[in-house]
N, C-alpha and C positions, 0 to 999 in steps of 0.2 A: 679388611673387607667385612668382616663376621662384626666385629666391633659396630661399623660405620652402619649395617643392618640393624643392630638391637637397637642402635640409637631413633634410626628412625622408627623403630616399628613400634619405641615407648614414646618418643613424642606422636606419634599418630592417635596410636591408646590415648595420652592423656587428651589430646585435641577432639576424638570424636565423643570422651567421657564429657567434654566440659560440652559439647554441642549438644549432646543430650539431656546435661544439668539445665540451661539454659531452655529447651524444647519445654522439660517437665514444667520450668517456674513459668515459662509462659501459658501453660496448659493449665497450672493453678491459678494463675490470674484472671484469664477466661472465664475459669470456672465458678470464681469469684465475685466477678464482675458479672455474671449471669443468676448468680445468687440472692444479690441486692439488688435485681431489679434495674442496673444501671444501665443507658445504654451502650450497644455493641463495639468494642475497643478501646471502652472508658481507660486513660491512663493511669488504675488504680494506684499501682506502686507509684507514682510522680505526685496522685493529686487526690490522700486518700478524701472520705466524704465522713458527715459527722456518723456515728452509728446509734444504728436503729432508727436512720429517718426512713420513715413511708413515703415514699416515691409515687407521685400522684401522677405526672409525666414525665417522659424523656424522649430524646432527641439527638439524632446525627446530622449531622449537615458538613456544608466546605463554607469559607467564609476566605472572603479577600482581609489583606492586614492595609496599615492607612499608606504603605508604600508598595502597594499593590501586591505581596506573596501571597500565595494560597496556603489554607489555615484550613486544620479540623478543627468543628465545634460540636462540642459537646452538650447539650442544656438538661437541667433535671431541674423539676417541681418536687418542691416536699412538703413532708409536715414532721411535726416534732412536738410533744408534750413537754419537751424542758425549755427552757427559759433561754429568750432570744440572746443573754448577755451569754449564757453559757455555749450557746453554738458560737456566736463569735469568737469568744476566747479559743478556744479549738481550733476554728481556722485560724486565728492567728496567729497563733505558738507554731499550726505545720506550716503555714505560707514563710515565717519567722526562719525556720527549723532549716525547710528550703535555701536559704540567703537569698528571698523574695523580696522585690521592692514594694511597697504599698505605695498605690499611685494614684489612690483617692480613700475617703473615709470621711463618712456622711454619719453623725448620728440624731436621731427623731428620735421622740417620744416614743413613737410607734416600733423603731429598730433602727437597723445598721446597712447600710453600703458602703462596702469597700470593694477596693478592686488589687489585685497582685499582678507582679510582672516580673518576670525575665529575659535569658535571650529565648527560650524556647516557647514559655508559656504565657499566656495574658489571661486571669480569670477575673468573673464579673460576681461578686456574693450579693443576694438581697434576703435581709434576715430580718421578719416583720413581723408583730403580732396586734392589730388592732382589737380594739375592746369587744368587739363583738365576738372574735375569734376565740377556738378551742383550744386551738395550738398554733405554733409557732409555724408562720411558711418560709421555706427558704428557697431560692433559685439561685443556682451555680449557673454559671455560662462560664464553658472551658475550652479556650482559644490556644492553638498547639499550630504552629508552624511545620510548614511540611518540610 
């Protein structure tokens, strides 16, 4: 009896330790995701963003998928002083990194469109710099199945 009590009363401990590890990490990602500027429940840890873009816009929304599921989307406007080849490579080493599919990829003078897919997520990159331009713009659109 006394046995069968320690048992549970140390897996309870270690269950309500791990719900709390779990609460903290999601509380740093929040806090994260409010830090860059990104918008509200960006799925940092799944989909991080290149660093030190300046975030001109952003955006939440719900979004239908092409076999009708409802989808969060995500969209952010940026800009970036480094070089459009180099934000691509970025995303595609983490999209790569993921075991993402590339399911388009477009390259211009100008920059790069690609797009990644899984079963959970589908994103849209547009990574541009015209000659007129200071810096590099980039738009994420991050498509998440509910």
């Amino acid at each position: 009896g006394i046995a069968f009590v320690l048992i549970v009363a140390v897996a309870l401990g270690f269950y309500l330790n791990q719900q709390a590890q779990v609460q903290r990490e999601r509380a740093a990602e929040r806090a994260k995701v409010a830090e860059l500027g990104l918008p509200e429940g960006y799925p940092l840890a799944d989909i991080p963003v290149y660093p030190g873009l300046k975030i001109t816009e952003k955006k939440r929304d719900t979004a239908l998928s092409s076999d009708n599921k409802p989808m969060d989307l995500w969209e952010i406007k940026a800009t970036s002083t480094d070089d459009k080849k180099q934000i691509y490579e970025f995303v595609k080493e983490k999209m790569m990194a993921r075991n993402m599919s590339q399911t388009q990829y477009i390259s211009l003078p100008t920059g790069y469109g690609v797009n990644y897919g899984d079963e959970q997520y589908y994103i849209e990159y547009e990574i541009e710099k015209f000659a007129r331009d200071k810096e590099t713009r980039v738009v994420m659109r991050v498509h998440r199945i509910k």
